[in-house]
C-alpha positions as CSV (number, residue, x, y, z in Angstrom):
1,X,69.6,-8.1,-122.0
2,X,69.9,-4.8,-123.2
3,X,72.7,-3.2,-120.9
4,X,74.5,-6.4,-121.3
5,X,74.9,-6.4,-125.4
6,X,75.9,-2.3,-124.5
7,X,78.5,-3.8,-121.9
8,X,80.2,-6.4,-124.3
9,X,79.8,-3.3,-127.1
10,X,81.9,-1.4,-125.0
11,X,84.7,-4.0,-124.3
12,X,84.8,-5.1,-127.7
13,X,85.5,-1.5,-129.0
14,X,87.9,-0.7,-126.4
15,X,90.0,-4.2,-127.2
16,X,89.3,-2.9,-131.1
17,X,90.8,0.5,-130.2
18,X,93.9,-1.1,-128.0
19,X,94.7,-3.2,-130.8
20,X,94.6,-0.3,-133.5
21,X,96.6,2.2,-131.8
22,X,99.6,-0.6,-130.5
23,X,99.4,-1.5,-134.3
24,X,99.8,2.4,-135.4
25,X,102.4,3.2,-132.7
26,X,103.5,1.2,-129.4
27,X,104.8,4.5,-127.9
28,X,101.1,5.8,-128.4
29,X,99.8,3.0,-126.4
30,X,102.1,2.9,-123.8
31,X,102.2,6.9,-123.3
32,X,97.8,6.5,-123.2
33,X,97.9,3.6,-120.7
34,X,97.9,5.9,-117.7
35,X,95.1,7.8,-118.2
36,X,93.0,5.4,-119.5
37,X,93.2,2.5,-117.4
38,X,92.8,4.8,-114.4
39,X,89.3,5.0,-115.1
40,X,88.7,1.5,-115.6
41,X,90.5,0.8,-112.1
42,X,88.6,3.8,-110.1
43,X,85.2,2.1,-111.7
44,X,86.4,-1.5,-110.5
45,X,87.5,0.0,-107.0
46,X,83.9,1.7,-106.8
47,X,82.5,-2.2,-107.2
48,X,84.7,-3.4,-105.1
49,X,84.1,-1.2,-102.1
50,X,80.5,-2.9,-101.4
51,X,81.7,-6.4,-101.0
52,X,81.9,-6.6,-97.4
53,X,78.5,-5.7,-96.7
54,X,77.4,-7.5,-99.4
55,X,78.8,-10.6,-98.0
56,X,77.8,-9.9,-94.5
57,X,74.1,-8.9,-96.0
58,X,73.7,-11.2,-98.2
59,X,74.9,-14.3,-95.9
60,X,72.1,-13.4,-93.2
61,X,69.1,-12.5,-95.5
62,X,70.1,-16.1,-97.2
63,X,70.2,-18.1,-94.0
64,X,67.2,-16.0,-92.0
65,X,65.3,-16.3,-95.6
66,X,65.8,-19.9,-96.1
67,X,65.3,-21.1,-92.1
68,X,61.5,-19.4,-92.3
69,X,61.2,-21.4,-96.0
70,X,61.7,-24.4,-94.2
71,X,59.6,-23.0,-91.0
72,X,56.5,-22.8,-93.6
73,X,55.3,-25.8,-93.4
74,X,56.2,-30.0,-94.7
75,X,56.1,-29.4,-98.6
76,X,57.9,-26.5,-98.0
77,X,60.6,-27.5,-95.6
78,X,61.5,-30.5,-98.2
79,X,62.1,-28.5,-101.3
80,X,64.4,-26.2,-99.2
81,X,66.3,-29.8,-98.3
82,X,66.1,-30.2,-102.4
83,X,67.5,-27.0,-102.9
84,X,70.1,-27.3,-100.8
85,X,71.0,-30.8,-101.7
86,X,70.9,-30.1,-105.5
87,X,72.9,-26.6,-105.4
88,X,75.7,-28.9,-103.2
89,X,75.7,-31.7,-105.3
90,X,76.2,-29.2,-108.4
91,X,79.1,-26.9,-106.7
92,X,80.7,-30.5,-106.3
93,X,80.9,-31.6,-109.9
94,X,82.3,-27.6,-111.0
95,X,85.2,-28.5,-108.3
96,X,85.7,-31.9,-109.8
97,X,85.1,-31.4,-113.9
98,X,86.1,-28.3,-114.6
99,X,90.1,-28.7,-113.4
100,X,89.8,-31.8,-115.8
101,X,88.5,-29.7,-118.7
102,X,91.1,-27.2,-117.6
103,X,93.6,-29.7,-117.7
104,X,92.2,-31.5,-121.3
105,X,91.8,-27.8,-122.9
106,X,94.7,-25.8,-121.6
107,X,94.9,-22.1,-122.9
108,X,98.0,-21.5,-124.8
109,X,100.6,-20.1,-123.7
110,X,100.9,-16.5,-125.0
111,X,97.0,-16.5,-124.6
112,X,97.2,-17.0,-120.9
113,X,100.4,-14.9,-120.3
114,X,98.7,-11.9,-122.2
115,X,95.2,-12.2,-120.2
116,X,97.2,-12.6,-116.9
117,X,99.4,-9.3,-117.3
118,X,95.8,-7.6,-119.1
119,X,93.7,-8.5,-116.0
120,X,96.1,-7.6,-113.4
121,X,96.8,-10.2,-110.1
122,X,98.0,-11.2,-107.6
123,X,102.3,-10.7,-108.6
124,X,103.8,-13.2,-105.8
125,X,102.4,-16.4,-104.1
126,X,101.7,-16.8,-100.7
127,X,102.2,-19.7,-98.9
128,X,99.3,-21.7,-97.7
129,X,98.5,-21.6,-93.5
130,X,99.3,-24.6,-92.0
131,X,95.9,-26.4,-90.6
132,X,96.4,-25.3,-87.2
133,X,96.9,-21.8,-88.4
134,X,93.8,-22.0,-91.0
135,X,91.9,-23.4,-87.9
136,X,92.8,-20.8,-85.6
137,X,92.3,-17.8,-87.7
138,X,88.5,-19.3,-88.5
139,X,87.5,-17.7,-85.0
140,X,87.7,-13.6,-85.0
141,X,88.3,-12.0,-81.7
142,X,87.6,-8.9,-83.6
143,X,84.7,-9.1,-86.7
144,X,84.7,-5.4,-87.2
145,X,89.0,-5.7,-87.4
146,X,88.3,-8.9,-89.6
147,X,86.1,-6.9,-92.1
148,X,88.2,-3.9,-92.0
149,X,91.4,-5.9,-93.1
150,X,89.3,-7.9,-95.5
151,X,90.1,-10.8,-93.4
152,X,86.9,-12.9,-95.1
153,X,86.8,-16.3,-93.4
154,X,86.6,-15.5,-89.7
155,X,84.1,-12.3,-91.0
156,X,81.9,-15.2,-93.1
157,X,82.1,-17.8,-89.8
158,X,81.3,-15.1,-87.5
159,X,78.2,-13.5,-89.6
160,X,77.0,-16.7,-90.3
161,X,77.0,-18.1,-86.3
162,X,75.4,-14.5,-86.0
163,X,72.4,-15.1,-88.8
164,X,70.9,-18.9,-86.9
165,X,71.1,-16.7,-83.8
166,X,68.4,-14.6,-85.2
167,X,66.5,-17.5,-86.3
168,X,66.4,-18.8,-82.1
169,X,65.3,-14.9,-81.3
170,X,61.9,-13.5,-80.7
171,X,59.9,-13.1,-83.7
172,X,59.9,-9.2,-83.5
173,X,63.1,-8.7,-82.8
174,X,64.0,-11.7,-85.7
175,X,61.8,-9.8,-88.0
176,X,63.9,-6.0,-86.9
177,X,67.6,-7.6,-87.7
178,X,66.0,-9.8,-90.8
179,X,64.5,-6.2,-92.2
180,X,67.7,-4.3,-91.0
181,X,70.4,-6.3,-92.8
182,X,67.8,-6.8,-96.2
183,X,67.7,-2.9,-96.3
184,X,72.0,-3.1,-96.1
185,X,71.9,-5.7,-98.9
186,X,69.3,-3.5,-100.7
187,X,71.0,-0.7,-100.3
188,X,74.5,-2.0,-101.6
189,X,72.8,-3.3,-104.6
190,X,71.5,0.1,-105.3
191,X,75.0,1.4,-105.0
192,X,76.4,-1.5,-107.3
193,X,73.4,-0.9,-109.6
194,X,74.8,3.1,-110.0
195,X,78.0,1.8,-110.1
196,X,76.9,-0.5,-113.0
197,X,75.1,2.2,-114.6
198,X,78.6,3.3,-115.7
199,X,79.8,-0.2,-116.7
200,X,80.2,0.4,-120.4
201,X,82.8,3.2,-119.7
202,X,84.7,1.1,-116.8
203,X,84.6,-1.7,-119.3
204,X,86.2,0.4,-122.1
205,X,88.9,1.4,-120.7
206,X,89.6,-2.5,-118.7
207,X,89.3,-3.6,-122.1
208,X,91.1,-0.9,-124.1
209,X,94.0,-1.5,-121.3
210,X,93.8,-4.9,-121.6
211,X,94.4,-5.1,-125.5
212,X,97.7,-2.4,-124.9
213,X,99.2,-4.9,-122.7
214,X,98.1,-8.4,-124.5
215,X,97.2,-7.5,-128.6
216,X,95.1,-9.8,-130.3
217,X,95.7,-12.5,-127.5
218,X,93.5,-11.3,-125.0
219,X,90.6,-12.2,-127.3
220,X,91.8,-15.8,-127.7
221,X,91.9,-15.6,-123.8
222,X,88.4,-14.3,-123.3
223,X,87.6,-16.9,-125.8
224,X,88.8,-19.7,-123.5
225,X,87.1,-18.5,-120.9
226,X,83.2,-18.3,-122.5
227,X,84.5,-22.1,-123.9
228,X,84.9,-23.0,-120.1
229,X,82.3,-21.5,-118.6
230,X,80.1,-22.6,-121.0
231,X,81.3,-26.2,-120.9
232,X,80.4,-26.0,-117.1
233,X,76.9,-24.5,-117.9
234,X,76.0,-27.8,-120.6
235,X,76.8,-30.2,-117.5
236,X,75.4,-28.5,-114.8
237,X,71.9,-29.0,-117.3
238,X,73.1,-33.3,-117.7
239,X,73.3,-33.3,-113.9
240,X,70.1,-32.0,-113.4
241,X,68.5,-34.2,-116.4
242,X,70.0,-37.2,-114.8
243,X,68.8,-36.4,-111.4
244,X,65.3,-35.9,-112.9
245,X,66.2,-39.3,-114.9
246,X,67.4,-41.5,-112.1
247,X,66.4,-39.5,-108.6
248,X,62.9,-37.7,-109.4
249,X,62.3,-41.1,-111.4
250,X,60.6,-39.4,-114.6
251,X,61.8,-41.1,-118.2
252,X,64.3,-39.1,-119.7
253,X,61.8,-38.1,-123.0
254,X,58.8,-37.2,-121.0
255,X,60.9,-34.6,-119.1
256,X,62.4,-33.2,-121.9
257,X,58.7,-33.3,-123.9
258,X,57.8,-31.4,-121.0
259,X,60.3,-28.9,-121.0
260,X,60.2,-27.7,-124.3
261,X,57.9,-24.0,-124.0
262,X,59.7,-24.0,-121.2
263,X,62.9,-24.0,-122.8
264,X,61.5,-21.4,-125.6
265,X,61.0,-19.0,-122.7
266,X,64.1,-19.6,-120.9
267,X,65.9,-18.9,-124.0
268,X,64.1,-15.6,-125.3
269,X,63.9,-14.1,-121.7
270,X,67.2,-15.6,-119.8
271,X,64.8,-15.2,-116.7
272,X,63.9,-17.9,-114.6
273,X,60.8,-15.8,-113.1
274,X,59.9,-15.1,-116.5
275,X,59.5,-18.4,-117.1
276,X,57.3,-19.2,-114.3
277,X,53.9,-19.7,-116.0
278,X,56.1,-22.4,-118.9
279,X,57.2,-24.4,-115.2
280,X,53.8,-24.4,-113.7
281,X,52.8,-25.7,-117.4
282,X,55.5,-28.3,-117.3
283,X,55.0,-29.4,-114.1
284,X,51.0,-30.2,-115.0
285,X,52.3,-32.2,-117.7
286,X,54.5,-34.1,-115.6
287,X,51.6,-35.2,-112.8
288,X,52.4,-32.8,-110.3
289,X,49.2,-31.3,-108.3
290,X,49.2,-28.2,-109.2
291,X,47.8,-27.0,-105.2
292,X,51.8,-28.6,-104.7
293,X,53.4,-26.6,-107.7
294,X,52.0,-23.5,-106.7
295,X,54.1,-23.5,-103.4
296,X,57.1,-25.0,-104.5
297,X,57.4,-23.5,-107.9
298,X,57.6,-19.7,-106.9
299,X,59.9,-20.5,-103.7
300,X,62.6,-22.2,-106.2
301,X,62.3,-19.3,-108.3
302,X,62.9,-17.1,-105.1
303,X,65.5,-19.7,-103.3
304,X,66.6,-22.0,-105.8
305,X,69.2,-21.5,-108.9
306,X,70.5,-24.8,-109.6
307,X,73.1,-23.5,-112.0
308,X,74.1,-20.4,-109.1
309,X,77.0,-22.6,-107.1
310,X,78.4,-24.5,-110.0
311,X,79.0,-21.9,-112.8
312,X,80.1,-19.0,-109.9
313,X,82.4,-22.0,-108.3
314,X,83.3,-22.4,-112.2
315,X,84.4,-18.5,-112.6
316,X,86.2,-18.0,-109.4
317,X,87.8,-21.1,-110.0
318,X,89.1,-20.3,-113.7
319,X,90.7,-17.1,-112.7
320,X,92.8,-18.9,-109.8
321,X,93.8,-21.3,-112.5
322,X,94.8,-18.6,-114.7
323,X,96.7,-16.9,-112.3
324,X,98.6,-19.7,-110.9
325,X,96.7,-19.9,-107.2
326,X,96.8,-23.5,-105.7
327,X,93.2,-23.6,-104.1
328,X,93.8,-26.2,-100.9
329,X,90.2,-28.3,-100.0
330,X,89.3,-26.2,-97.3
331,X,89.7,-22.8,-99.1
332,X,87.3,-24.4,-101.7
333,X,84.8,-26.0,-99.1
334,X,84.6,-22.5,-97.9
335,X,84.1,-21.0,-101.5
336,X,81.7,-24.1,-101.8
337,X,79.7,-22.7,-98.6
338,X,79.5,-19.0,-99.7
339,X,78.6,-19.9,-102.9
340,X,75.5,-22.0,-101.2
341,X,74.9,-18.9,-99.5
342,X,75.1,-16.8,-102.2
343,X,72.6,-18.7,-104.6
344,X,70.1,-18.8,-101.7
345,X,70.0,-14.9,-101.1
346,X,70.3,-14.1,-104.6
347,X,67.0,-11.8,-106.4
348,X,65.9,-11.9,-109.5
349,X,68.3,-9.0,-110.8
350,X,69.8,-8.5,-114.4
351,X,72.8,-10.4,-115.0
352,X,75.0,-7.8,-114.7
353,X,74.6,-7.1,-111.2
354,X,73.9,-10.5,-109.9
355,X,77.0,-11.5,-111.4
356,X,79.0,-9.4,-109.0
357,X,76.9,-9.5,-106.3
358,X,76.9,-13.5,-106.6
359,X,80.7,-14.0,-107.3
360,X,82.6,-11.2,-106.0
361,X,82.0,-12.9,-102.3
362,X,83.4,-16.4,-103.4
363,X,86.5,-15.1,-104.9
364,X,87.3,-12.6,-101.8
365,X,86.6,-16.1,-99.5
366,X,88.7,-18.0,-101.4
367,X,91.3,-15.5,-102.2
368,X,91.5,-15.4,-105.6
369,X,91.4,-11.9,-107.2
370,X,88.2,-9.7,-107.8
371,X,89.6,-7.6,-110.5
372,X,88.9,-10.0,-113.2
373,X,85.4,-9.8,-112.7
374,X,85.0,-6.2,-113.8
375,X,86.0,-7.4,-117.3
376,X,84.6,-10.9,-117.4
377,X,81.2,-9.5,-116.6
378,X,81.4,-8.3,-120.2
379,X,81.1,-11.6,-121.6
380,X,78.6,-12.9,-119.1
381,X,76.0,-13.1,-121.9
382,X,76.9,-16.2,-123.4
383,X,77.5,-18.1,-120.6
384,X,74.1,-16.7,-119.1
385,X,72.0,-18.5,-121.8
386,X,73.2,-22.1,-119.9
387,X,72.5,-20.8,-116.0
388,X,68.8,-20.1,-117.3
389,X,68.2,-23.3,-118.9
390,X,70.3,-25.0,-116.5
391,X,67.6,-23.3,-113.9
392,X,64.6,-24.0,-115.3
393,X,65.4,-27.5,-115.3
394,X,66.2,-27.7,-111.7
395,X,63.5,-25.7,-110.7
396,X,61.2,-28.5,-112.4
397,X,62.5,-31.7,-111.4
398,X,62.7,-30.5,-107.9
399,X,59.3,-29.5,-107.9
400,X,58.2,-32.7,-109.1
401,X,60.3,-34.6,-106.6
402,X,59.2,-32.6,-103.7
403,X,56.1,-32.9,-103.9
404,X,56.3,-36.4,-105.2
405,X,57.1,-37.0,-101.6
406,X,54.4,-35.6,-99.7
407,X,51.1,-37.6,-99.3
408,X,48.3,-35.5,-100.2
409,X,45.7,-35.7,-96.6
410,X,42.9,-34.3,-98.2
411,X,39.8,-36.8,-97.7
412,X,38.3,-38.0,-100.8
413,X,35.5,-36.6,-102.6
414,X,32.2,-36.6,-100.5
415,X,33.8,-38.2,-97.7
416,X,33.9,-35.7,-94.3
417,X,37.3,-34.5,-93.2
């Protein structure tokens, strides 16, 4: 929480500074431009430069991770359906509301213009494959070429055909790649976690930048954006009350009754694993055996983050919009897909970090632009305050509806097994 208050510090002053000087002298601005956006773009090339292991790490450790979840036994082989069902359904309704918000609550137009030119993009369009050609390029004959020229479909269809076959290996040799590929993606967030460590200065000067190219705009930009984001946050938390409503079958009030500590955690901490002991409370209070809860509860903390698909969907999503990049179905089933992938592998990291880490894959699969996100991280605190409760909430129902669904075997009381 912390580092990401000093973050948005940082970008605030630099837009403050940006402003001040383009007021005081345009010549000023322009002639400090250079120098200062050059360190905001080295620190956005440094986090850019683990993506492809990220994606390639992250993709197996989520698949190998979630196949022995579902290996573990009945209760827990249904609430990795759950998650899986629930994270799908949720990436759905981003794809489906938030074009419709975009289109109801359009940015204006000097807004949008001054964010585009701040952020930097993609300058031309380019056309769309044809199906065959999308089809055909799915398959790499080459993965290492395909991740050395960023190709990120055929890398992503390739790493994940590779991840179930080391779920149909030997156990020891599952267990070497499984630990091999988790040190990669630990590693990597080590790096992004350095890389991080000098976000405040990288944000400065992307935001300092930003403000010399845009003025006072860029805030009304930003602004859209948090709106957005936000708006996308408040219905992924409906969808998941109305799936405890109408799919887990608990009334409406009782849920939210149930909920409430719950929520005062989720809110203070923004930390789903913080609020593990509120769940396990909630989930009493809502008739689930708590033998049940104590399985499923901590593997959706580990597995499950309802709000993960739909709000990083939501992001990527939002900067091809701004930028003018048609997104055709299958370029967002694929974003759809990583972003499944991406929720799954996720660890309970601050914000910061999991926001890249979580994001920067989706927007390289769907190829939208990963600069944005260097700046946009900045303002990830607001929108964070929805993913947790938007978490929590999933976390409980599915709980309750997974284990709603098993039949307890135990013999009764005094009767012999």
């Amino acid at each position: 929480m912390k580092s990401a208050w000093i973050i948005l510090s940082a970008l605030v002053v630099g837009m403050l500074l940006g402003i001040g000087v383009e007021m005081v002298s345009v010549d000023w601005g322009t002639a400090s431009l250079p120098y200062i956006e050059t360190v905001g773009i080295l620190w956005l090339n440094a986090l850019k430069m683990t993506i492809i292991p990220l994606i390639v790490a992250l993709l197996i450790t989520g698949i190998t991770a979630t196949a022995d979840a579902a290996r573990a036994g009945k209760l827990a082989g249904r609430a990795v359906a759950i998650f899986i069902g629930a994270n799908i359904l949720a990436g759905l309704m981003t794809l489906l509301v938030l074009p419709m918000l975009l289109s109801a609550f359009p940015m204006s137009a000097a807004a949008a213009e001054g964010l585009r030119h701040g952020l930097g993009g993609p300058t031309e369009t380019v056309p769309s494959p044809s199906f065959a050609d999308f089809i055909l390029g799915l398959i790499p004959t080459n993965p290492i070429s395909a991740a050395a020229n960023t190709s990120i479909l055929p890398l992503i269809v390739f790493t994940t055909i590779f991840a179930f076959a080391i779920g149909r290996i030997g156990t020891a040799e599952r267990a070497t790649l499984s630990g091999f590929f988790k040190a990669l993606g630990d590693a990597m967030l080590v790096v992004i976690g350095w890389v991080l460590a000098l976000a405040p200065i990288g944000v400065f000067a992307l935001g300092y930048a930003l403000a010399v190219k845009a003025g006072v705009a860029a805030f009304g930009g930003l602004l859209h954006y948090v709106l957005m984001l936000s708006a996308i946050g408040v219905c992924t938390i409906i969808l998941g009350l109305l799936l405890a409503t109408f799919v887990v079958g608990v009334p409406l009030p009782r849920f939210v009754r149930a909920m409430v500590p719950t929520f005062a955690v989720a809110l203070s901490t923004q930390s789903s694993l913080a609020s593990l002991p509120a769940m396990l409370r909630a989930s009493a209070d809502l008739g689930v055996d708590p033998k049940k809860a104590d399985i499923v509860l901590p593997l959706a903390v580990a597995l499950f983050r309802f709000t993960s698909p739909a709000m990083n969907l939501a992001v990527v999503v939002y900067v091809a919009w701004l930028f003018n990049i048609e997104l055709t179905p299958w370029e967002m089933a694929i974003g759809l897909a990583v972003a499944l992938a991406a929720a799954l592998s996720s660890v309970s990291l601050p914000g910061s970090i999991s926001f890249v880490t979580s994001i920067a894959p989706i927007a390289v699969s769907m190829g939208v632009p990963v600069a944005p996100l260097g700046l946009l991280v900045a303002v990830e605190t607001f929108p964070d305050i929805f993913r947790t409760l938007g978490n929590v909430v999933g976390d409980v129902a599915a709980t309750k509806y997974a284990a709603d669904g098993i039949e307890d075997n135990a013999p009764p009381a005094g009767e012999t097994p």
